[in-house]
C-alpha positions in Angstrom: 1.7 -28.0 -56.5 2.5 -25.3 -53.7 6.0 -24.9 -52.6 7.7 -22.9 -49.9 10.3 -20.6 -51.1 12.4 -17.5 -49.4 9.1 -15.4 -48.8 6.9 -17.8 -46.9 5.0 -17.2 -43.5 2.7 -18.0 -41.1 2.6 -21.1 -39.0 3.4 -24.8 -39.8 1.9 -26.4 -37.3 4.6 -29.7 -36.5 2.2 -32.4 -36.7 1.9 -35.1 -34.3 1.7 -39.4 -35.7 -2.0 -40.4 -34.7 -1.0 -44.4 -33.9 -3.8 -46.6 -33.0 -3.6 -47.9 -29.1 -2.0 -51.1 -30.9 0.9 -48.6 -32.4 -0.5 -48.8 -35.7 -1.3 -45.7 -38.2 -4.2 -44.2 -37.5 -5.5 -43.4 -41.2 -9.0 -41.9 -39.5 -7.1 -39.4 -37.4 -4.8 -38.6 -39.6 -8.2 -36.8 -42.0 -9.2 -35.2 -38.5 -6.2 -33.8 -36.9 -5.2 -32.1 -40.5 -8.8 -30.4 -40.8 -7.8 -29.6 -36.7 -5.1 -27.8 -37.6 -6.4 -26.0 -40.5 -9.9 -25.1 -39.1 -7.5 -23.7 -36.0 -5.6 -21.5 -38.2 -2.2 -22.9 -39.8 -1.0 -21.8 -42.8 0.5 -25.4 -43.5 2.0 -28.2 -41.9 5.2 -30.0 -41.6 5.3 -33.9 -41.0 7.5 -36.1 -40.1 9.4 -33.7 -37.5 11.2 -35.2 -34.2 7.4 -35.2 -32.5 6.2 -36.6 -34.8 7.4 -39.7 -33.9 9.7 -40.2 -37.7 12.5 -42.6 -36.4 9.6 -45.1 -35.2 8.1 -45.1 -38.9 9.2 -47.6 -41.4 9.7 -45.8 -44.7 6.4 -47.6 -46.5 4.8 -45.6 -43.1 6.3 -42.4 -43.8 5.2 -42.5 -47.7 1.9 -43.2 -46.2 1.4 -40.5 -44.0 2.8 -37.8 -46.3 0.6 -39.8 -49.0 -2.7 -39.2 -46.6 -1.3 -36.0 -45.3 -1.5 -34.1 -48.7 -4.8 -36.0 -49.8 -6.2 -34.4 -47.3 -4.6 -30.8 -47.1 -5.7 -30.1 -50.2 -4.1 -26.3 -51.6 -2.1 -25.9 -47.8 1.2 -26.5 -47.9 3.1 -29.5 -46.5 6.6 -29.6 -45.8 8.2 -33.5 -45.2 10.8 -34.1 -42.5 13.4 -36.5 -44.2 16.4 -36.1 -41.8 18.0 -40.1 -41.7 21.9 -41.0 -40.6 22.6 -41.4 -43.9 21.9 -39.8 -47.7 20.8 -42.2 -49.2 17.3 -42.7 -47.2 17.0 -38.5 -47.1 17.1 -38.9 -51.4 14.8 -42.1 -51.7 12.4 -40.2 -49.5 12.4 -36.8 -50.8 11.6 -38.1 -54.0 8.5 -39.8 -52.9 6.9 -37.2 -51.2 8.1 -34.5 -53.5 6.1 -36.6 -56.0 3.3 -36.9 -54.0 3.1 -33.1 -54.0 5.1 -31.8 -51.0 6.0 -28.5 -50.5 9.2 -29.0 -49.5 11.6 -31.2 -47.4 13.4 -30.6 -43.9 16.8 -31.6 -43.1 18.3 -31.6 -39.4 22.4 -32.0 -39.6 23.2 -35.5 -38.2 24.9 -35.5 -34.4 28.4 -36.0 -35.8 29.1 -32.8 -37.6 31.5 -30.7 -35.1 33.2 -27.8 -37.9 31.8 -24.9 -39.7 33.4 -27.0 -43.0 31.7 -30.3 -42.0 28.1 -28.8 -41.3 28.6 -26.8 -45.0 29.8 -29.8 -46.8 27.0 -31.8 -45.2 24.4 -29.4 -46.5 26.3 -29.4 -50.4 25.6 -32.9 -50.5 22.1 -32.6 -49.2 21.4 -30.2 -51.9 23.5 -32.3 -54.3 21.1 -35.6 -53.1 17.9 -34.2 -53.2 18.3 -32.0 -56.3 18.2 -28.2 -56.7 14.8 -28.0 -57.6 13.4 -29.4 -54.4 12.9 -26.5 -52.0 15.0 -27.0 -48.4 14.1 -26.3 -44.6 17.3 -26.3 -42.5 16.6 -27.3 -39.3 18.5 -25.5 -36.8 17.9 -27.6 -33.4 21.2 -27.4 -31.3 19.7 -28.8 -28.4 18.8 -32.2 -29.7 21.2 -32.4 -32.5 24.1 -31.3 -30.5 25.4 -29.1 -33.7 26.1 -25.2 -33.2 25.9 -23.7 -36.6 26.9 -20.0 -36.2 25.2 -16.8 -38.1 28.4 -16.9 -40.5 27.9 -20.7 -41.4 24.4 -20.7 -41.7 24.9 -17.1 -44.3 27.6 -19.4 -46.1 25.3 -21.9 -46.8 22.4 -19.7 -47.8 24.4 -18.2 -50.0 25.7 -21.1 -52.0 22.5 -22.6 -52.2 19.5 -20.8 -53.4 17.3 -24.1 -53.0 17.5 -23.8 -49.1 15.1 -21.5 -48.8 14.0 -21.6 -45.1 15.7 -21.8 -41.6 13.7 -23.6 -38.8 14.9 -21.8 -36.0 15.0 -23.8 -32.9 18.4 -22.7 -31.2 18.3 -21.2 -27.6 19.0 -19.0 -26.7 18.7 -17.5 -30.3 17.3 -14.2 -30.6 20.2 -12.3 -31.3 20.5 -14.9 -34.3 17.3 -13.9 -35.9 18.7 -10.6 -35.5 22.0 -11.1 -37.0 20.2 -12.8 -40.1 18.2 -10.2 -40.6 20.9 -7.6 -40.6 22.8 -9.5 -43.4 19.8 -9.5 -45.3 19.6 -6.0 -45.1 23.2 -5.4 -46.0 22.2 -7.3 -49.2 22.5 -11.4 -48.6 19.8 -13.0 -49.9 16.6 -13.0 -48.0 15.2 -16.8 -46.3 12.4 -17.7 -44.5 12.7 -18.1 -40.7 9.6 -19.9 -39.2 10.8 -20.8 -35.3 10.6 -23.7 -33.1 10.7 -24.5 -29.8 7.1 -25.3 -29.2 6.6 -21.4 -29.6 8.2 -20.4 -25.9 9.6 -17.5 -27.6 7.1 -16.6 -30.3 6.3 -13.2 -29.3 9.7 -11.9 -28.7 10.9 -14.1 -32.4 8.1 -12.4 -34.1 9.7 -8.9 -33.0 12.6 -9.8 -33.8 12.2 -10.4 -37.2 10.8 -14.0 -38.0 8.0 -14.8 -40.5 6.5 -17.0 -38.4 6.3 -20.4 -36.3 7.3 -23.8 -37.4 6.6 -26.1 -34.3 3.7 -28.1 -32.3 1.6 -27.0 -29.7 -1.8 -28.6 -28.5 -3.5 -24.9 -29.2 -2.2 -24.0 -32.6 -4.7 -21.6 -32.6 -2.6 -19.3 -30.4 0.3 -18.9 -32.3 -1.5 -17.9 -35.4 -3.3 -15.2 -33.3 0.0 -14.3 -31.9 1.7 -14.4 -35.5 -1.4 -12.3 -36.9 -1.4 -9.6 -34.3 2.5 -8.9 -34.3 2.1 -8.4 -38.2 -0.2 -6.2 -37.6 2.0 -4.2 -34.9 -0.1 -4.9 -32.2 2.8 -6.8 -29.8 1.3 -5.9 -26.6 -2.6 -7.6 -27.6 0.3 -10.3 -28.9 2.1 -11.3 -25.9 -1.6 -10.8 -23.2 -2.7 -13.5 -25.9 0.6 -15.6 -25.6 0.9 -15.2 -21.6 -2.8 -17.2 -21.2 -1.4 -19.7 -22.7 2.2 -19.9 -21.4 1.8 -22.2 -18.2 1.0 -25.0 -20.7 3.5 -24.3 -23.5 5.9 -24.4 -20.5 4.3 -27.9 -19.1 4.8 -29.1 -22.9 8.6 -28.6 -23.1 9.4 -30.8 -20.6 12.0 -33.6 -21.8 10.8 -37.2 -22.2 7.2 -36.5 -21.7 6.6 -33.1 -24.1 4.7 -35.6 -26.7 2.6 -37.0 -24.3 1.2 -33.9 -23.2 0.8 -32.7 -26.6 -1.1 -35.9 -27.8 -3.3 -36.0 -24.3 -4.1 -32.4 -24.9 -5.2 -33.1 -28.9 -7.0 -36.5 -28.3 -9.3 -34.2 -25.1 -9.9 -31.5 -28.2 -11.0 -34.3 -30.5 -8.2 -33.7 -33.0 -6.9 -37.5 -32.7 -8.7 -40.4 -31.2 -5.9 -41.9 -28.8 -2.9 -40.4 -27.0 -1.3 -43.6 -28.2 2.6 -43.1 -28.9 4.5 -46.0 -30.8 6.9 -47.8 -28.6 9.2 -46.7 -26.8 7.3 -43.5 -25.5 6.2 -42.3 -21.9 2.5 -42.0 -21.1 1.1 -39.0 -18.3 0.3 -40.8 -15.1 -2.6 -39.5 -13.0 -0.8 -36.6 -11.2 0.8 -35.5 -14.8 -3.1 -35.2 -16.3 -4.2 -33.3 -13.1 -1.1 -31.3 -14.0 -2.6 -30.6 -17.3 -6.6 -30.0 -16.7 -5.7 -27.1 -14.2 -3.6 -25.4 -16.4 -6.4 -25.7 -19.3 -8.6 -24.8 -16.4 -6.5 -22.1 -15.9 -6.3 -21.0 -18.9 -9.4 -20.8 -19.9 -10.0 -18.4 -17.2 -7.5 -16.1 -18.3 -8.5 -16.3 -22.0 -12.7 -15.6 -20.9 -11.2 -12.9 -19.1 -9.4 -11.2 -22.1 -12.6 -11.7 -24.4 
């Protein structure tokens, strides 16, 4: 069984749910959208995140999906989103999947935690749930969690647990926090893994920076593996002409309230899911939204024939 640990790279593409256009699993497209993502380029996935629809799955659901996920991964790693209100549900979970074979689990601190002592006391008894065997993503995601963990809480934690062994860095601004990390690492604080979020808006300048990667969803995962590639290779500048074809639509895709749709519109066109379908409640594009989209893959097309 392949697990993440502190040295990890590369991107984890956050999958999408396929749902049938009844809002039931898709098993079918669950097979395709994982060879998608592969055959584009990730290194692994991660399931179960906030797009991919978690809070709308019954936990039977989620079991299933990791269940099918991992069947058909194969040797790619998988990491399981098991954030819940309460601990219980995060350890009945984590269990499952890590039994299934997951590579690891992903925990986002609940809305309520407001000090540096609650949001280190709330990850203890994460650790303390799950078990210290079970490798840990912290998800960093300020904007939709509404919790600000500073550089010096998130080095407190890493330091008192060796099992949390990857950041999902999703603040913003937040590159001067990748920075920070890194320094303390190099002034001798254990190293982690920082694979970033935000539907990759800021990949090229994270990579720079210092992250290992990307953890988060686009339609194109293509891109930020080339992007990820190139910067490891030192070549920023081939990086970012790469990254700035694609940019109109990364930026269409972080719109609030209708980022998913986009996302799922632009995977069902490729082929890598057969519906768009989101479970209730969830917005659909209306006509002007889709003519929205086709010109900026229009667009972008253009611009990536022109860099060939």
């Amino acid at each position: 069984m392949v697990q993440i640990t502190a040295d990890t790279k590369g991107v984890f593409v956050i999958a999408v749910t396929p749902f049938t256009e009844t809002g039931a699993l898709d098993h079918d497209s669950i097979d395709r959208m994982v060879d998608f993502y592969m055959d584009k380029g990730a290194d692994g996935l991660t399931i179960l995140g906030m797009m991919g629809e978690a809070p709308k799955l019954t936990q039977a659901e989620s079991i299933e999906v990791t269940r099918l996920t991992l069947a058909r991964a194969g040797e790619k790693p998988v990491v399981v989103g098991v954030s819940a209100p309460g601990l219980a549900a995060i350890g009945e979970l984590t269990k499952a999947v890590m039994d299934l074979g997951a590579a690891g689990v992903m925990v986002a601190p609940p809305s309520s935690l407001r000090t540096d002592d609650q949001i280190i006391g709330y990850y203890r008894t994460v650790v303390e749930t799950v078990g210290t065997d079970v490798p840990v993503v912290l998800q960093d995601f300020p904007l939709v969690t509404n919790v600000q963990i500073s550089t010096k809480t998130l080095g407190a934690i890493f330091e008192e647990h060796a099992s949390i062994v990857m950041l999902k860095h999703e603040d913003w601004p937040g590159l001067q926090k990748i920075s920070e990390l890194r320094q303390a690492e190099a002034r001798g604080r254990r190293r982690v893994s920082i694979l970033c979020g935000n539907a990759g808006a800021f990949l090229t300048e994270e990579m720079q920076r210092g992250a290992d990667g990307a953890m988060t969803g686009f339609a194109y995962p293509e891109m930020m593996a080339d992007v990820v590639r190139l910067s490891n290779a030192g070549e920023f500048d081939r990086a970012q002409d790469l990254f700035d074809a694609y940019l109109p639509l990364v930026r269409y895709e972080q719109q609030p309230g209708i980022g998913l749709a986009v996302r799922k519109y632009v995977l069902a066109r490729r082929g890598a899911i057969a519906s768009a379908a989101q479970r209730r409640p969830g917005a659909a594009l209306n006509a002007a939204a889709i003519a929205d989209v086709e010109r900026l893959i229009a667009r972008q097309t253009r611009r990536l024939e022109a860099l060939a």
